[in-house]
Backbone as JSON, one array per atom type, in Angstrom:
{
  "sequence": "XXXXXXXXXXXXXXXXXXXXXXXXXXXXXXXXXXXXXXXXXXXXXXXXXXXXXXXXXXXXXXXXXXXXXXXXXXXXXXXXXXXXXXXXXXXXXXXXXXXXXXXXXXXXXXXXXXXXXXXXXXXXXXXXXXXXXXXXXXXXXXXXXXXXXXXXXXXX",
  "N": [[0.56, 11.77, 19.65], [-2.71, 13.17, 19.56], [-6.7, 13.49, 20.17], [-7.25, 15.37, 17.93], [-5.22, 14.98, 16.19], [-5.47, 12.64, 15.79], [-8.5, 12.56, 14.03], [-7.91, 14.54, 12.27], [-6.06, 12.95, 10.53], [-7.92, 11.2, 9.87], [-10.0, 12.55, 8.27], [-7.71, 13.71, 6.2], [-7.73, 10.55, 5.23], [-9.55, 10.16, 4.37], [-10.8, 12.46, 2.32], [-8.28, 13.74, 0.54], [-8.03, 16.06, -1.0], [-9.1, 17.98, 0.84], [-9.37, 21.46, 2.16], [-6.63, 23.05, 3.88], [-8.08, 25.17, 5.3], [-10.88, 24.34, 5.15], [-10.36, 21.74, 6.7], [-9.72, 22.52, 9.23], [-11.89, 23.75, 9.97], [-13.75, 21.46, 10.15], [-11.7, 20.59, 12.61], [-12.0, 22.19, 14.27], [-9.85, 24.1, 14.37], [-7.6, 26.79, 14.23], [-6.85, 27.75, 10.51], [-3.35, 28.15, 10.29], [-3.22, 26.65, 12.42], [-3.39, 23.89, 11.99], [-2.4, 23.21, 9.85], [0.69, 23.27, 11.06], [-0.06, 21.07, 12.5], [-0.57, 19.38, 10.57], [2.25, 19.0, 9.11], [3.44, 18.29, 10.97], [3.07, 16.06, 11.78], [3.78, 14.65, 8.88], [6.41, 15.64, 9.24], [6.99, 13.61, 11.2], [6.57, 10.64, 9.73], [4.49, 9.96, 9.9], [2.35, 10.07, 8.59], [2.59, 9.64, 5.2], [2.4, 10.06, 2.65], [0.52, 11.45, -0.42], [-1.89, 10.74, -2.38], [-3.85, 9.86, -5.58], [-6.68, 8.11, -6.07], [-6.95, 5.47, -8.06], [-8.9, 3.52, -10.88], [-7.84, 0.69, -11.95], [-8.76, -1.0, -14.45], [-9.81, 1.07, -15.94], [-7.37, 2.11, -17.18], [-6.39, 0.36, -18.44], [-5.37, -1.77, -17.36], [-6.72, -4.88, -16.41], [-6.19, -7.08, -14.9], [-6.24, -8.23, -11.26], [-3.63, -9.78, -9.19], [-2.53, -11.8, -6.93], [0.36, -13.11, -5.46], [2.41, -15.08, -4.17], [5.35, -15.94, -3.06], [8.16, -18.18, -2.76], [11.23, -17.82, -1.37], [14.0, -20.12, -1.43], [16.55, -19.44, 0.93], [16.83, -17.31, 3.49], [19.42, -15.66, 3.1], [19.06, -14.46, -0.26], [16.6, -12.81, 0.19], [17.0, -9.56, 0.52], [18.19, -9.24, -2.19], [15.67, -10.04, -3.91], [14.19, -8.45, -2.72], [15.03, -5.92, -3.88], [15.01, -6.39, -6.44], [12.14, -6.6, -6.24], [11.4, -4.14, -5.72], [11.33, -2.42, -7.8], [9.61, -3.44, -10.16], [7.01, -2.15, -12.03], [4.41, -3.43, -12.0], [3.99, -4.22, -9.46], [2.21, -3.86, -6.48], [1.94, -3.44, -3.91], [4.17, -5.3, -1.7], [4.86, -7.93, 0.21], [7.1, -9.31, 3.03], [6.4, -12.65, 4.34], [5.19, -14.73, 7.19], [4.95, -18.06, 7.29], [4.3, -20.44, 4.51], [5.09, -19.06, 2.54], [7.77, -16.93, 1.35], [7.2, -14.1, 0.73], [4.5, -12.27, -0.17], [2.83, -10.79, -2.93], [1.02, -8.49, -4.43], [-0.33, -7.61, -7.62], [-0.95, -5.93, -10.69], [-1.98, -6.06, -13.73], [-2.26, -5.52, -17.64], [-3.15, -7.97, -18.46], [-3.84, -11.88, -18.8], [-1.52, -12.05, -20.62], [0.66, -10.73, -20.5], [1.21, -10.81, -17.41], [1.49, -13.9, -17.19], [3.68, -13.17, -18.02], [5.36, -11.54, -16.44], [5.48, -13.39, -14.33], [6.83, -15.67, -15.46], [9.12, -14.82, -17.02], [10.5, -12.64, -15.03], [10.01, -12.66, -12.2], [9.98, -15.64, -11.7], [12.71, -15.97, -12.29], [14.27, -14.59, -10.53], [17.42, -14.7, -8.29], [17.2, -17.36, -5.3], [14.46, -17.65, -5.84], [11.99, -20.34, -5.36], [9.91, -21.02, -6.37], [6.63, -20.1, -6.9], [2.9, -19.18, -6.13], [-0.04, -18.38, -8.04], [-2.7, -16.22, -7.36], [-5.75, -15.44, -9.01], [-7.46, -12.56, -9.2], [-11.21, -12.15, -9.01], [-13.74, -10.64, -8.89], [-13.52, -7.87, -6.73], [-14.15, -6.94, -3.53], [-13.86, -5.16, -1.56], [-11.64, -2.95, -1.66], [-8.98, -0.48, 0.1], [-7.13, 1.94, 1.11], [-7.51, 3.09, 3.99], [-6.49, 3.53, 7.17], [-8.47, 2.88, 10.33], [-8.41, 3.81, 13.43], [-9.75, 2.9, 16.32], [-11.0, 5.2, 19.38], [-10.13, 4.18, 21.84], [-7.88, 2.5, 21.13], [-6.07, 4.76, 20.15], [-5.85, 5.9, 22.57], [-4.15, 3.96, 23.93], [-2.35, 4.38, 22.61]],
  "CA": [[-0.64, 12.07, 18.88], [-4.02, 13.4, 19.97], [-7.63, 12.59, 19.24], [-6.96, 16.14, 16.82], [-4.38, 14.32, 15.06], [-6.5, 11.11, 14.85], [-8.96, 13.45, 13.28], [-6.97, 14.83, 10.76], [-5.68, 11.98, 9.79], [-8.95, 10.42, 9.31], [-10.28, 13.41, 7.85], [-7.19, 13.1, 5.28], [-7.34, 9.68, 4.22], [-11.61, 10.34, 3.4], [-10.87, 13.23, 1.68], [-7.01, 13.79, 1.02], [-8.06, 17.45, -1.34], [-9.57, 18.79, 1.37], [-8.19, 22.49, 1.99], [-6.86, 23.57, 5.56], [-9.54, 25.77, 6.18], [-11.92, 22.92, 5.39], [-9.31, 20.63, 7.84], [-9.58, 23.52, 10.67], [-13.68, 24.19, 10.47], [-13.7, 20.04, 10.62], [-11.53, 20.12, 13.92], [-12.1, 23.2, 15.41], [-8.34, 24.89, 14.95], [-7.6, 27.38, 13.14], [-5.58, 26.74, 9.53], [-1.97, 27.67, 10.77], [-3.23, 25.51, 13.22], [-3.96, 22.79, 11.66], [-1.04, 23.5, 8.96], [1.34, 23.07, 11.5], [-0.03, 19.64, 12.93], [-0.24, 18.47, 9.48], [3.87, 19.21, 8.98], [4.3, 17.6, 12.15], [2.88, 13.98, 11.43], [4.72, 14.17, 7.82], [7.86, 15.08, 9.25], [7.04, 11.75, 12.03], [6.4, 9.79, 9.16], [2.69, 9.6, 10.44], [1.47, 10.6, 6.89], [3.36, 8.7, 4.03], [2.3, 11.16, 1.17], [-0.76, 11.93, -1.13], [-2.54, 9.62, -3.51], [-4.79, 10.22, -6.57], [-7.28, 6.57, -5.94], [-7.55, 5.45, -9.89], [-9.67, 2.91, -11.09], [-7.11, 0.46, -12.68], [-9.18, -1.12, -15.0], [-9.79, 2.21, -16.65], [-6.41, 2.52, -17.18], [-5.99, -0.86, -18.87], [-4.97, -3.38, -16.43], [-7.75, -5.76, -16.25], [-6.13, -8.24, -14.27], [-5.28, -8.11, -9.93], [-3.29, -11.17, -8.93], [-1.5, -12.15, -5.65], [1.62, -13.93, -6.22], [3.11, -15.92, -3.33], [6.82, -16.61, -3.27], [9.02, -19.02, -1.85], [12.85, -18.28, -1.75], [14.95, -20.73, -0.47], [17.46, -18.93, 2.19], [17.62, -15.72, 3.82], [20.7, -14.55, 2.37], [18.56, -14.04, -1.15], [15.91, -11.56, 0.39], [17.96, -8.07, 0.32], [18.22, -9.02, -3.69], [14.98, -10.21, -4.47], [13.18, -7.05, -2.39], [15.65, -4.74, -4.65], [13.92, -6.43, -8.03], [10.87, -6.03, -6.79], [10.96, -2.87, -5.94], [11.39, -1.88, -9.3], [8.77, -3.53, -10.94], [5.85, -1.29, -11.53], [3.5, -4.07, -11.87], [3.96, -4.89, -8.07], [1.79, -2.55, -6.05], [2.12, -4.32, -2.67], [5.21, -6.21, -1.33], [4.86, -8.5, 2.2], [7.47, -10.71, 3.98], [5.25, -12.96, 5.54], [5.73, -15.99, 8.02], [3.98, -19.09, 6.9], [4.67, -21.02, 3.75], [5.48, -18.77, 1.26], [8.31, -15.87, 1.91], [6.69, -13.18, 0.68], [3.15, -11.95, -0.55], [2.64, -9.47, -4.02], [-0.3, -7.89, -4.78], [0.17, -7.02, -9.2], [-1.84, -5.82, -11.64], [-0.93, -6.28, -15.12], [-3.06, -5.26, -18.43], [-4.35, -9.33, -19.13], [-2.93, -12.85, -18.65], [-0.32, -12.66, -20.94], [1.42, -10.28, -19.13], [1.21, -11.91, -15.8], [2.56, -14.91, -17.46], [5.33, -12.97, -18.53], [5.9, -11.32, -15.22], [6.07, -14.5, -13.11], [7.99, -16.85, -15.99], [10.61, -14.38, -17.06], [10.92, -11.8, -14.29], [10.12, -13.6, -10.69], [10.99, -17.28, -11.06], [14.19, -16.0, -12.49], [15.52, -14.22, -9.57], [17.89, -16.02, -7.42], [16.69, -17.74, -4.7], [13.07, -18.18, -5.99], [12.27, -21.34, -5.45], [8.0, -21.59, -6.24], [5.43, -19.08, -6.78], [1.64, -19.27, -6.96], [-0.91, -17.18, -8.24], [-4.48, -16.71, -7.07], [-6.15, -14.02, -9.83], [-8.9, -11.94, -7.96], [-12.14, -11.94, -10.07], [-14.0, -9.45, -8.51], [-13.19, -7.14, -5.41], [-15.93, -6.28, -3.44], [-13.41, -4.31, -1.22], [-10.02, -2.35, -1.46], [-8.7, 0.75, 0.64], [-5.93, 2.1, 2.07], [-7.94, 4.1, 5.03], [-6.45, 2.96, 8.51], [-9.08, 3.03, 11.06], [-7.79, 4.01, 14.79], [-10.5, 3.86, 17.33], [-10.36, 6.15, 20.24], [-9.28, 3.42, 22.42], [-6.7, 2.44, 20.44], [-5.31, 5.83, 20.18], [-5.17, 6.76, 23.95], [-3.53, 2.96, 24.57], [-0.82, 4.27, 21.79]],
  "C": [[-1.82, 12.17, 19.83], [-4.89, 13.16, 19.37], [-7.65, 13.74, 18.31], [-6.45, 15.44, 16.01], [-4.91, 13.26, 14.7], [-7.29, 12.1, 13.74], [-8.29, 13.88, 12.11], [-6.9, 14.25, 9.85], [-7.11, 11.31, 9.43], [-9.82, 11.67, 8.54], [-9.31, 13.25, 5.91], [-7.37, 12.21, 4.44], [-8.94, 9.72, 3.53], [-11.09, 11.32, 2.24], [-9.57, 14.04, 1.68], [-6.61, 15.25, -0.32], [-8.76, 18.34, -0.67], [-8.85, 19.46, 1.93], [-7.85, 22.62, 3.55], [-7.54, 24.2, 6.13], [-10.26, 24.85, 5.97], [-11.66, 21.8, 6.32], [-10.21, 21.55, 9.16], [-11.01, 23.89, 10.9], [-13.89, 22.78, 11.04], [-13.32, 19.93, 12.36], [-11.81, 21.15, 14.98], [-11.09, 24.17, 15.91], [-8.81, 25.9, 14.12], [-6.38, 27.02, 12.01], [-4.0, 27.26, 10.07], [-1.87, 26.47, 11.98], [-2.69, 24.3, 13.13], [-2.72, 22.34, 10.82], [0.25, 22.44, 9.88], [1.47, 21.6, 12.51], [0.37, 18.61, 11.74], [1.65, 17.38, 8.94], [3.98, 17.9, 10.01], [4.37, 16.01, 11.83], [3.38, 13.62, 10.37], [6.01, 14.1, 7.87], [7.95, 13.83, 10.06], [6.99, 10.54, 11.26], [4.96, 9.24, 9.37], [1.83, 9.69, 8.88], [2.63, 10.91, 6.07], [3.63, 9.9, 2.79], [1.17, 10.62, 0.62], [-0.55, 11.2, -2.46], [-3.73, 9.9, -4.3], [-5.48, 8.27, -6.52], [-7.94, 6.47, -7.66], [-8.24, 4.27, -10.16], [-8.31, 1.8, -12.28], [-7.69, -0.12, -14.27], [-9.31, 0.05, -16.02], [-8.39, 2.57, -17.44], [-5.34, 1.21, -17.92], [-5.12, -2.21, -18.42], [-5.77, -3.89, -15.65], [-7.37, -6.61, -15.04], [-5.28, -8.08, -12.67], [-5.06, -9.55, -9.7], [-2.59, -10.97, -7.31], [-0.85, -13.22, -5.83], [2.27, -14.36, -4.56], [4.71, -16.66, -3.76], [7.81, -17.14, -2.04], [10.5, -18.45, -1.97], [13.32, -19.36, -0.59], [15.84, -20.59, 0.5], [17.0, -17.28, 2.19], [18.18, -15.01, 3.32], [19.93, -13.67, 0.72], [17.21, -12.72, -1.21], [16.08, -10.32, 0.09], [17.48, -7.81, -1.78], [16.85, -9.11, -4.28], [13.73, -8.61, -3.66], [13.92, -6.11, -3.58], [15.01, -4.95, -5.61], [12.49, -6.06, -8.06], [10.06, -5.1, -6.72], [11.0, -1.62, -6.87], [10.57, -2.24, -10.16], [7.58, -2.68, -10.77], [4.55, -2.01, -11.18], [2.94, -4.69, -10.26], [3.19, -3.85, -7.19], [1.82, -2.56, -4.49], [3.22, -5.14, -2.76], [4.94, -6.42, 0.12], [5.94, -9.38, 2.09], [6.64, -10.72, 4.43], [5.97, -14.41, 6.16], [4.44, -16.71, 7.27], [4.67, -20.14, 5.42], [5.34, -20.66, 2.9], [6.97, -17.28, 2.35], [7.67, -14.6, 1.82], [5.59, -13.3, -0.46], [2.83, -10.89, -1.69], [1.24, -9.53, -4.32], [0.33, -6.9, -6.76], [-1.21, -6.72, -9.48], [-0.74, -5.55, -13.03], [-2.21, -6.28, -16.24], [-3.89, -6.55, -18.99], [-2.86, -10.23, -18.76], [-1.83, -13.09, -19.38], [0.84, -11.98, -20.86], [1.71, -10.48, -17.61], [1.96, -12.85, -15.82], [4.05, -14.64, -17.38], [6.43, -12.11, -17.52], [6.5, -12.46, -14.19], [7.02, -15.44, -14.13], [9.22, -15.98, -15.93], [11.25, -13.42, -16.21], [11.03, -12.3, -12.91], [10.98, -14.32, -10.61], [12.42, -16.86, -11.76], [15.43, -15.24, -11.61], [16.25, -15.02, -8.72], [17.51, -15.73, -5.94], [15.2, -18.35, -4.49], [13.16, -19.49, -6.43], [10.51, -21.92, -5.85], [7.38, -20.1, -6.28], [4.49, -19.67, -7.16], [0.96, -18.0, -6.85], [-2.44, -17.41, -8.02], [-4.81, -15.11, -7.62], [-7.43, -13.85, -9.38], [-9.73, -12.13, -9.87], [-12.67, -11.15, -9.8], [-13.49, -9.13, -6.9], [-14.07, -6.16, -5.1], [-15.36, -5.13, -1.89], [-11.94, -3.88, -1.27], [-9.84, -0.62, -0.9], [-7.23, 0.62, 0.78], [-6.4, 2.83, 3.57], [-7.68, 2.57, 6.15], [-7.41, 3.33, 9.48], [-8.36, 2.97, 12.47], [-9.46, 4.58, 15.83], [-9.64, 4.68, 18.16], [-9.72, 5.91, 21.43], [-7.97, 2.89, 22.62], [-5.7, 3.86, 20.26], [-4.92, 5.93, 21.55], [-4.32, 5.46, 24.48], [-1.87, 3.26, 23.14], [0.43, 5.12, 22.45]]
}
């Protein structure tokens, strides 16, 4: 990757309906140019795929939580990533090191859906051994835009 392709990409995640001629006046290519860098970093896996940013609230799910879970062994991971990558309510999944095994980020239309996510759907997979929940009240920031200085790029 070049500082073009940084570009792009940061170009992208600002404004991810902007057209290739609007890409290619931005960097200075022209659009097959630009076209053809684009391709390149989606077939590298450099650029995931295209996102409509919705307002969830609008959309009737009042409530973001982060859910912390414990399982008890290893061996139960494989199964409990497969469940929860089927729930829609999960919008984020982390293994993390530290206390808990892994880290969820939900949203769910009010608390008594939440409830009914972590009593009858979580703690009932095997190996869960504990979850807690810490329910955001407000969020005074959320993105997905990766920032890459230009430092960081030429040391990649």
């Amino acid at each position: 990757m070049d500082e073009l392709d940084h570009h792009l990409i940061d170009l992208l995640q600002r404004e991810g309906r902007a057209t290739q001629l609007e890409l290619s006046r931005a960097v200075g290519l022209s659009q097959p140019a630009v076209a053809e860098r684009i391709r390149k970093l989606e077939e590298r896996g450099v650029i995931k795929g295209y996102a409509a940013h919705v307002d969830a609230a609008k959309l009737g799910k009042d409530i973001t939580a982060f859910i912390g879970v414990s399982i008890e062994h290893p061996k139960y991971f494989e199964g409990f990533a497969k469940k929860v990558l089927a729930l829609p309510e999960v919008l984020e999944a982390h293994r993390v090191a530290g206390q808990d095994s892994y880290i969820l980020k939900v949203r769910t239309r009010n608390t008594k859906t939440l409830d009914t996510l972590l009593v009858e759907t979580l703690r009932v997979i095997a190996g869960v051994t504990r979850t807690h929940t810490t329910i955001v009240l407000t969020s005074i920031k959320e993105g997905t835009h990766v920032h890459v200085s230009e430092e960081e790029l030429k040391g990649a």
